[in-house]
Residue frames relative to the residue before (quaternion, step in Angstrom):
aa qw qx qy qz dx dy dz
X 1.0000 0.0000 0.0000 0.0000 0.00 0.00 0.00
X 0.5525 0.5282 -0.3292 0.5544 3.59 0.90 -1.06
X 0.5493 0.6658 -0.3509 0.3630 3.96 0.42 -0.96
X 0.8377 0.2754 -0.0685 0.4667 3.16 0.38 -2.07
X 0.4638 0.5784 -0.4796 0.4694 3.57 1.39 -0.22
X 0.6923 0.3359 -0.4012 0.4969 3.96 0.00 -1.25
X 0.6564 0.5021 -0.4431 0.3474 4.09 0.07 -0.68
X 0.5403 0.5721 -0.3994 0.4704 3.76 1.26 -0.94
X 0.8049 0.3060 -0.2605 0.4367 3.61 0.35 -1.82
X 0.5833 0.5469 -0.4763 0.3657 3.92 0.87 -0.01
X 0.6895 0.4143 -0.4061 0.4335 3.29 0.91 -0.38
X 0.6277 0.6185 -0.2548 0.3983 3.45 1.26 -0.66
X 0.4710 0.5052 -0.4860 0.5354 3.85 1.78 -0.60
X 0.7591 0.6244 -0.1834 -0.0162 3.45 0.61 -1.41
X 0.5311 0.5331 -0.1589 0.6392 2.17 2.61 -0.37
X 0.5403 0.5528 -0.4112 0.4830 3.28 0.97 0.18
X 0.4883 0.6014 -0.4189 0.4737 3.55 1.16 -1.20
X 0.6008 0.6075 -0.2935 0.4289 3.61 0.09 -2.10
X 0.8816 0.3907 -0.0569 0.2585 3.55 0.04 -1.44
X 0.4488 0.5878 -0.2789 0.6126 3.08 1.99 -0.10
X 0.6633 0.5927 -0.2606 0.3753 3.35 0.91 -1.54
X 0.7489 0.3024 -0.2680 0.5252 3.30 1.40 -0.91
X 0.3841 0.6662 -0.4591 0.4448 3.63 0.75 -0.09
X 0.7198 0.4527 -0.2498 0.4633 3.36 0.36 -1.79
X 0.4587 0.7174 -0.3715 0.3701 3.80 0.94 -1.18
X 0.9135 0.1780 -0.0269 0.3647 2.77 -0.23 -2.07
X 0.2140 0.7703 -0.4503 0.3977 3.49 1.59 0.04
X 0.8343 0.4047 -0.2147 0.3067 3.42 -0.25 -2.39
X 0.6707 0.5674 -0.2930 0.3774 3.64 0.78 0.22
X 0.3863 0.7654 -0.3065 0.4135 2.84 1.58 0.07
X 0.0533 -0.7031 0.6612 0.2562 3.68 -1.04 -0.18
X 0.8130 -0.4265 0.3195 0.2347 3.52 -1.63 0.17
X 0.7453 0.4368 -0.1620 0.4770 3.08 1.45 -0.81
X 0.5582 0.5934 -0.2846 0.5053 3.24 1.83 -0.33
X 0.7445 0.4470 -0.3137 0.3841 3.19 0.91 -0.66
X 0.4506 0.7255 -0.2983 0.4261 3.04 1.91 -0.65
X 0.6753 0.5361 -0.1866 0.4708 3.57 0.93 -1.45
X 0.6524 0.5017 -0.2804 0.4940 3.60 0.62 -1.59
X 0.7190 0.4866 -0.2700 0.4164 3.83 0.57 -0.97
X 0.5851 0.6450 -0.2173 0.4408 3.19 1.45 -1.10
X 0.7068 0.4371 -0.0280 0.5555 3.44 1.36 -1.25
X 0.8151 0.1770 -0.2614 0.4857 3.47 1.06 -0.24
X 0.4329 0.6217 -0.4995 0.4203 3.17 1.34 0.84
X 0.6731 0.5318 -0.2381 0.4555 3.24 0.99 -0.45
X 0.4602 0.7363 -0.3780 0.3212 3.34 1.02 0.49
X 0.1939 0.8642 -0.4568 -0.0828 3.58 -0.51 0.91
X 0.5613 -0.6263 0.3898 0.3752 3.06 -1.15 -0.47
X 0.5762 -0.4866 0.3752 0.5390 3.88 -0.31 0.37
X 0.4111 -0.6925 0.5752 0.1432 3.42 -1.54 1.40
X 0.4866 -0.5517 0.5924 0.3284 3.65 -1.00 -0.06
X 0.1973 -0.8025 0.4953 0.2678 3.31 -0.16 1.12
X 0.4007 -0.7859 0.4060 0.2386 3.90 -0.96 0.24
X 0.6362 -0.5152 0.1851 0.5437 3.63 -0.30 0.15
X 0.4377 0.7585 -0.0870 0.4749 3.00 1.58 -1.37
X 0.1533 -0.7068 0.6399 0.2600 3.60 0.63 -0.76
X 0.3791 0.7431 -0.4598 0.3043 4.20 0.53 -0.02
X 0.5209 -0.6089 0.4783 0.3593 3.37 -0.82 0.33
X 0.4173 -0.6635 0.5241 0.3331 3.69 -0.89 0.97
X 0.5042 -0.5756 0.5203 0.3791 3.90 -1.02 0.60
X 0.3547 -0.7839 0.4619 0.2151 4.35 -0.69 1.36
X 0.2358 -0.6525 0.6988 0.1742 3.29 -1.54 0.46
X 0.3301 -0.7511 0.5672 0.0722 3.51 -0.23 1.49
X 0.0715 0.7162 -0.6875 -0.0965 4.00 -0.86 1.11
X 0.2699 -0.6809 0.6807 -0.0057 3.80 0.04 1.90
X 0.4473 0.7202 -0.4772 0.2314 3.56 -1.17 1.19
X 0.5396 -0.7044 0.3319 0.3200 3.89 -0.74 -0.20
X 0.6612 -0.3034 0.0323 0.6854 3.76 -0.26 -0.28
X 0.6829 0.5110 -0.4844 0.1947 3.98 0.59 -0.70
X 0.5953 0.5052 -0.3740 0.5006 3.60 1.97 0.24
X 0.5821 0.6582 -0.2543 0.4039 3.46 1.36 -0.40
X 0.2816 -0.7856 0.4833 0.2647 3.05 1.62 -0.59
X 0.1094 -0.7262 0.6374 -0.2333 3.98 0.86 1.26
X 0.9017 -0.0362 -0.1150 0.4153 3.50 -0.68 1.78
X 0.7705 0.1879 -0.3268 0.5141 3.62 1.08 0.24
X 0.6442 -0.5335 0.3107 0.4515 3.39 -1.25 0.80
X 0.7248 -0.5003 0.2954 0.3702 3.72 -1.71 -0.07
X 0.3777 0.7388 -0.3533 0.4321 3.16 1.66 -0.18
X 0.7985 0.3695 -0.0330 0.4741 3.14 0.27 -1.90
X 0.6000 0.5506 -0.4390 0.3797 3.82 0.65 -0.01
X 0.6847 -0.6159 0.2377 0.3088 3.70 -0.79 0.87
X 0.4095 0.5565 -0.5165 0.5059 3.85 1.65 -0.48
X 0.6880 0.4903 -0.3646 0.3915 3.71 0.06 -1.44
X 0.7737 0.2521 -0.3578 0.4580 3.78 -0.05 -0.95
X 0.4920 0.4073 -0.6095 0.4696 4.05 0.65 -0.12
X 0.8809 0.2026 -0.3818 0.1930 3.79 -0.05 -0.51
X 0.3289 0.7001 -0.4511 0.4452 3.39 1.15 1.05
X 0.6763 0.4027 -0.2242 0.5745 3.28 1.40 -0.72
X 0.6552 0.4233 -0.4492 0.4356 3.42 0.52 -0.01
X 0.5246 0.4797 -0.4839 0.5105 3.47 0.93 -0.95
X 0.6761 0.3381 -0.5411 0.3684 4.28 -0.41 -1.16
X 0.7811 0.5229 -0.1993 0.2770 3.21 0.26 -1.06
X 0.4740 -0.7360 0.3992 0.2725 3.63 2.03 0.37
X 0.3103 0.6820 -0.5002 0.4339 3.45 0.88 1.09
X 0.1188 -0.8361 0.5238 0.1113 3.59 -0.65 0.56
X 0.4097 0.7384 -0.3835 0.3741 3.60 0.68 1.33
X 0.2834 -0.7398 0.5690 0.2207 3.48 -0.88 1.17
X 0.2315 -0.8164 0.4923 0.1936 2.96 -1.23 0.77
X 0.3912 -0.7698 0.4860 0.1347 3.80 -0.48 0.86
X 0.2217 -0.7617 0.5904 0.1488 3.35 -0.23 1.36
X 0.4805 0.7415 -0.4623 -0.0745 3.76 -0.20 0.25
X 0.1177 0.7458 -0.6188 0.2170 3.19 0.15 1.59
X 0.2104 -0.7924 0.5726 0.0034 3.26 -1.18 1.16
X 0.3339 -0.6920 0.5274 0.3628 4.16 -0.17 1.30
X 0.6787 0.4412 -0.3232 0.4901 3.36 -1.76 0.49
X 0.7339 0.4587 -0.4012 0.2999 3.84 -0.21 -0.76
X 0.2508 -0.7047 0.6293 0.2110 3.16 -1.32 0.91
X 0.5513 -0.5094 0.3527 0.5587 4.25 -0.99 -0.35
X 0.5755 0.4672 -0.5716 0.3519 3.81 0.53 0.20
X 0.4816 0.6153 -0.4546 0.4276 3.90 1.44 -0.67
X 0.7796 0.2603 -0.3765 0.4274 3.75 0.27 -1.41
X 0.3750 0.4908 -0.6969 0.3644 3.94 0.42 -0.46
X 0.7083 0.6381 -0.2479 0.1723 3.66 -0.29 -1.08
X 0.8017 0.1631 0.0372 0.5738 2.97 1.53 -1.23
X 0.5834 0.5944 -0.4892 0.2590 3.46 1.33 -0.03
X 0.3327 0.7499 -0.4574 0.3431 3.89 0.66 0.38
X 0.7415 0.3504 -0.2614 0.5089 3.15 1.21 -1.04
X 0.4907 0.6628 -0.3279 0.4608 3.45 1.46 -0.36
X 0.6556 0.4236 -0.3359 0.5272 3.73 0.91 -0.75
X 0.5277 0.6192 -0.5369 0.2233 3.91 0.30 -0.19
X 0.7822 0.5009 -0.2759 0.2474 3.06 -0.86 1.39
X 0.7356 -0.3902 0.2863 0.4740 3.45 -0.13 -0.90
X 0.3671 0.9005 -0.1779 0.1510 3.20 1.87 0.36
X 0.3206 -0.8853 0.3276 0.0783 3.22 0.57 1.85
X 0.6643 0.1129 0.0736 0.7352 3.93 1.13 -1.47
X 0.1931 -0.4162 0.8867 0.0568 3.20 -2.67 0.67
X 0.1122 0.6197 -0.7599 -0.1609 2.37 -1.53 0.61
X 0.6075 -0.7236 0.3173 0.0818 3.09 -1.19 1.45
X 0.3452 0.7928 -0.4810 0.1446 3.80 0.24 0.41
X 0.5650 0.5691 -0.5436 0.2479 3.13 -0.49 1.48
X 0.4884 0.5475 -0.6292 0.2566 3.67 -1.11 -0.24
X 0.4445 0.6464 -0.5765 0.2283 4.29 0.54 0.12
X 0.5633 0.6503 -0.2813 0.4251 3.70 1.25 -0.16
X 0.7434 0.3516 -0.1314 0.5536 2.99 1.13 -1.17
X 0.5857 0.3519 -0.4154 0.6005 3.88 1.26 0.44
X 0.5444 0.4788 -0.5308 0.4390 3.74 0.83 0.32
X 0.6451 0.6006 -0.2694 0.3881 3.35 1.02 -1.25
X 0.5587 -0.6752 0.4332 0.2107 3.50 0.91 -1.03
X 0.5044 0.7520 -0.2915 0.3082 2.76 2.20 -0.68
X 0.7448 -0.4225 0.3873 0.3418 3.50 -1.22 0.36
X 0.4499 -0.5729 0.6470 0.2251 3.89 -0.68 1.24
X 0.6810 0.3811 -0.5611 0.2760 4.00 -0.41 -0.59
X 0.8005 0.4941 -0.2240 0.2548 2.77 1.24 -1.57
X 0.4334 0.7127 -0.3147 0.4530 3.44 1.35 -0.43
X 0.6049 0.5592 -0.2096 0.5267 3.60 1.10 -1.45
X 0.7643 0.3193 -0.2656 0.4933 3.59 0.38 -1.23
X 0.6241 0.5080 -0.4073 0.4318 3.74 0.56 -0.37
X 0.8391 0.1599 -0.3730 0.3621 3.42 0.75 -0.42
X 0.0645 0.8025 -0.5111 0.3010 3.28 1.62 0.73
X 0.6785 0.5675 -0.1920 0.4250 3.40 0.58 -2.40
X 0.5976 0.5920 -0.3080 0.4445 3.52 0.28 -1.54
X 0.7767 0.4994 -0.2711 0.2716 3.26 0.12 -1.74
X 0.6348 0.6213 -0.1523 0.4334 2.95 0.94 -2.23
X 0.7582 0.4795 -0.2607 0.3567 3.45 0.47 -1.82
X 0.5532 0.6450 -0.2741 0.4504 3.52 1.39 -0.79
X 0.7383 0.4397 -0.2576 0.4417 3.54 0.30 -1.32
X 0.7486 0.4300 -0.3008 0.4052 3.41 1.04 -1.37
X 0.6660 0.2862 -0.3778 0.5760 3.91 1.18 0.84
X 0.7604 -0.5736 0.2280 0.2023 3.30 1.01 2.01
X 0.4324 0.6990 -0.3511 0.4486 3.36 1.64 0.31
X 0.2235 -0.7234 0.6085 0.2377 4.19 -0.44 0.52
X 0.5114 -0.7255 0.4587 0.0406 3.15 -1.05 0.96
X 0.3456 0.6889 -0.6371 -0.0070 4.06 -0.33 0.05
X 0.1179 -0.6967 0.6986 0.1123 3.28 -1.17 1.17
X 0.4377 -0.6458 0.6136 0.1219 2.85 -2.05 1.07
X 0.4859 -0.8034 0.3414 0.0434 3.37 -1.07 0.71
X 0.0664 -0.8724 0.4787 0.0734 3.91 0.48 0.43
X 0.3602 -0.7073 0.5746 0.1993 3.15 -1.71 0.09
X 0.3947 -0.7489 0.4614 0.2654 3.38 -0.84 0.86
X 0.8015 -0.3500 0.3718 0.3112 3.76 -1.58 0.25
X 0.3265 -0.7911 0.4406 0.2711 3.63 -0.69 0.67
X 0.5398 0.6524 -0.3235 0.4223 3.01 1.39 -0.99
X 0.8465 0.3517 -0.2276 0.3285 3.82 0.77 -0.69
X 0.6616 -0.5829 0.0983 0.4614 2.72 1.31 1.70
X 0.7019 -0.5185 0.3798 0.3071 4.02 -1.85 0.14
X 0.5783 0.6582 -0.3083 0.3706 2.83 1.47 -0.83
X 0.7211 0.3764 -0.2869 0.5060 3.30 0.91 -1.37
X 0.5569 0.5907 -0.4335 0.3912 3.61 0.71 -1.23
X 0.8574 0.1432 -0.3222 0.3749 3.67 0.36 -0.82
X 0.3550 0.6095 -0.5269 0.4743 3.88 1.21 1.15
X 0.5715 0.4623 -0.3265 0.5942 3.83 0.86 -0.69
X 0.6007 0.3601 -0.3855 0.6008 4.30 0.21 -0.63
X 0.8971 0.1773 -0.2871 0.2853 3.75 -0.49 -0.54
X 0.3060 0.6604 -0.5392 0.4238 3.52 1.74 0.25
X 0.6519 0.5027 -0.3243 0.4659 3.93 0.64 -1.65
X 0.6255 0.5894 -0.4198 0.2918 3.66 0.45 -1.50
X 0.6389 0.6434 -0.1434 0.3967 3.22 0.89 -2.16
X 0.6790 0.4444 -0.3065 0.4975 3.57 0.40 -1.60
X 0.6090 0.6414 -0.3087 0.3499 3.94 0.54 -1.09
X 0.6196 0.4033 -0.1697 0.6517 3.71 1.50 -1.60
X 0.7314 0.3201 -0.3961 0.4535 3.27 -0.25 -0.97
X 0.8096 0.1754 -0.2653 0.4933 4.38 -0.21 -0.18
X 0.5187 -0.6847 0.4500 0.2444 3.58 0.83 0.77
X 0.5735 0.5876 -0.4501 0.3510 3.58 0.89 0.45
X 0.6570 -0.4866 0.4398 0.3716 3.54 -1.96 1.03
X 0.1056 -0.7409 0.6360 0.1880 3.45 -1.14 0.57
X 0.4138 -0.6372 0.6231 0.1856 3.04 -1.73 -0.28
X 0.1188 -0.8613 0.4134 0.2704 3.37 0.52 0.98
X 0.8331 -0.0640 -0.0934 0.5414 4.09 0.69 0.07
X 0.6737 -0.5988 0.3918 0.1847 3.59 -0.62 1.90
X 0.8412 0.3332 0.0299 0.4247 3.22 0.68 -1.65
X 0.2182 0.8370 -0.4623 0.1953 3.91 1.67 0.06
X 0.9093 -0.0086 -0.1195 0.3986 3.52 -0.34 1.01
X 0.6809 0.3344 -0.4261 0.4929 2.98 0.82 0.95
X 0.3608 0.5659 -0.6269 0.3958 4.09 1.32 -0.41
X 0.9845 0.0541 -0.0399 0.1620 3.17 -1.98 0.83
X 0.4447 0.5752 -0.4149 0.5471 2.76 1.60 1.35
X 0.6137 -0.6103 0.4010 0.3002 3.18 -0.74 1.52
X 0.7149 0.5332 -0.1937 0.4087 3.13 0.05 -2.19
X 0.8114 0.2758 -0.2051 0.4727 3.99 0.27 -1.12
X 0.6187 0.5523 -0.3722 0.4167 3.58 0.82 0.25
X 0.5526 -0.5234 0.5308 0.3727 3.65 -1.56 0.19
X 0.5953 -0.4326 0.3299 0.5914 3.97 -1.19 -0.03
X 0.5872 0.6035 -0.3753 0.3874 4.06 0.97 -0.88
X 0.4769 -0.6773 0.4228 0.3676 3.84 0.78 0.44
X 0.6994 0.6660 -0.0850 0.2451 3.44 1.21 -0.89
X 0.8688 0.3525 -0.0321 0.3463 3.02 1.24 -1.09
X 0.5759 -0.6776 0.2699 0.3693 3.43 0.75 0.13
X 0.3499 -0.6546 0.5825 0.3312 3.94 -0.06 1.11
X 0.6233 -0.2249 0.5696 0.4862 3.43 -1.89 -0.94
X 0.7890 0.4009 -0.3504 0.3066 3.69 0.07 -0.74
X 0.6210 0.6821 -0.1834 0.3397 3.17 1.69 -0.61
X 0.4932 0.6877 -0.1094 0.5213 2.77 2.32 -1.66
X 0.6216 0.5586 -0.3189 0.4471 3.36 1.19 -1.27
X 0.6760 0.4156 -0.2993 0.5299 3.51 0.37 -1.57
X 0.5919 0.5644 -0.4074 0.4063 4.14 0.14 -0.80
X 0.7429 0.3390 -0.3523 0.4573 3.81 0.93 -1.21
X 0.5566 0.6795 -0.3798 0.2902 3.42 1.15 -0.44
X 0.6670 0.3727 -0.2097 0.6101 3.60 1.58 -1.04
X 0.6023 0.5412 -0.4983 0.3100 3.63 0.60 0.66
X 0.7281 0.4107 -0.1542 0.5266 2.78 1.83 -1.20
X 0.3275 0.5980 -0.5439 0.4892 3.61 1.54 0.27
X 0.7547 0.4907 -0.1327 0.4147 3.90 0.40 -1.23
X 0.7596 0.4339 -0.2454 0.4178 3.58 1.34 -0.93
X 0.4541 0.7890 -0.2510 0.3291 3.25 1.29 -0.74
X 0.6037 0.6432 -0.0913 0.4621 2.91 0.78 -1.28
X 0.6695 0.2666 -0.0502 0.6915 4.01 0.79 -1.08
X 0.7391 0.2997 -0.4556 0.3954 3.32 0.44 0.16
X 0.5746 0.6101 -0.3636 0.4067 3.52 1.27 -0.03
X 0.2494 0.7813 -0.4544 0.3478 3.58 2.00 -0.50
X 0.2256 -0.5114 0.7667 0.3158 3.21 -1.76 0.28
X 0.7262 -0.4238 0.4591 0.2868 2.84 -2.14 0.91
């Protein structure tokens, strides 16, 4: 079993590699202000609020992340903010959920932009990001400290935190793969927040729950993804104030 698991996530890093390569590609053409705009425009993306009796704005659950929160290839419906706030609504939660995931971003991108992400009533983050920066190769410290910022910068505007967890590239050896697991572990102790120990638990490297890009989540996949956020969120939302 352990066998056919590491062969699943090798083929599954490998498409990610591939998929970075083109990311990174179509990235380098970019200019500063475009990305500035595009981020600007898909940060602001939500999902329908629960209206209240009150007619008031519902207090937001920020999902701060990259295309696997953006939902990259499926409509806004079908992207995991939307089914987390379907499940709160059955389930008589009163919380907007904030789709701001942006495709492409690495954690030095959201350090950058999560300020504009906190405007408001913004009760929870959830944290999804640094799969860019293990496609890239980039240094673990730095990844760690970037979403250190995020974290920190969150809590200290009264926001709870869950951070989601990833897995790094086989190809770039055990050493790093098991520096990228204890970077998340660490970040989790050191800011006292719930983790998620892998974003993507039952569905990485499964034909059937994936797009043709090996990489991204289908709709059915998305489904099973909102299912392990809210398996993990629940839990902090049931906290007393």
């Amino acid at each position: 079993m352990e066998t056919l698991y590491n062969s699943i996530m090798q083929r599954y890093l490998l498409c990610l590699t591939l998929l970075g390569l083109l990311l990174f590609a179509a990235c380098a053409g970019r200019t500063p202000q475009n990305d500035q705009a595009a981020t600007r425009r898909d940060d602001k993306t939500t999902t329908p609020a629960i209206n209240s009796s009150s007619g008031k704005s519902l207090p937001k659950i920020v999902a701060f992340g990259d295309s696997l929160t953006a939902g990259l290839g499926l409509s806004t419906a079908e992207s995991y903010p939307s089914i987390l706030q379907e499940k709160l609504r059955a389930d008589g939660y009163q919380y907007e959920v904030v789709n701001a995931g942006v495709s492409g971003d690495t954690s030095a991108g959201g350090g950058r932009r999560i300020d504009w992400s906190l405007e408001g009533d913004v009760r929870f983050v959830i944290l999804e990001l640094g799969a860019n920066d293990l496609l890239r190769g980039l240094p673990v410290a730095e990844m760690k400290k970037n979403l250190s910022a995020i974290i920190a910068r969150a809590k200290s505007r009264g926001a709870k935190v869950l951070l989601a967890g990833m897995y790094s590239l086989t190809s770039l050896g055990s050493d790093y793969q098991r520096e990228v697991h204890e970077a998340f572990r660490s970040l989790a102790r050191e800011h006292d927040v719930p983790l998620i120990p892998f974003f993507l638990e039952g569905v990485a490297g499964d034909p059937k729950l994936n797009q043709p890009d090996g990489v991204h989540p289908n709709a059915d996949g998305t489904r099973i993804v909102a299912d392990t956020v809210y398996r993990y969120l629940r839990p902090i939302l049931d906290e007393k104030e």
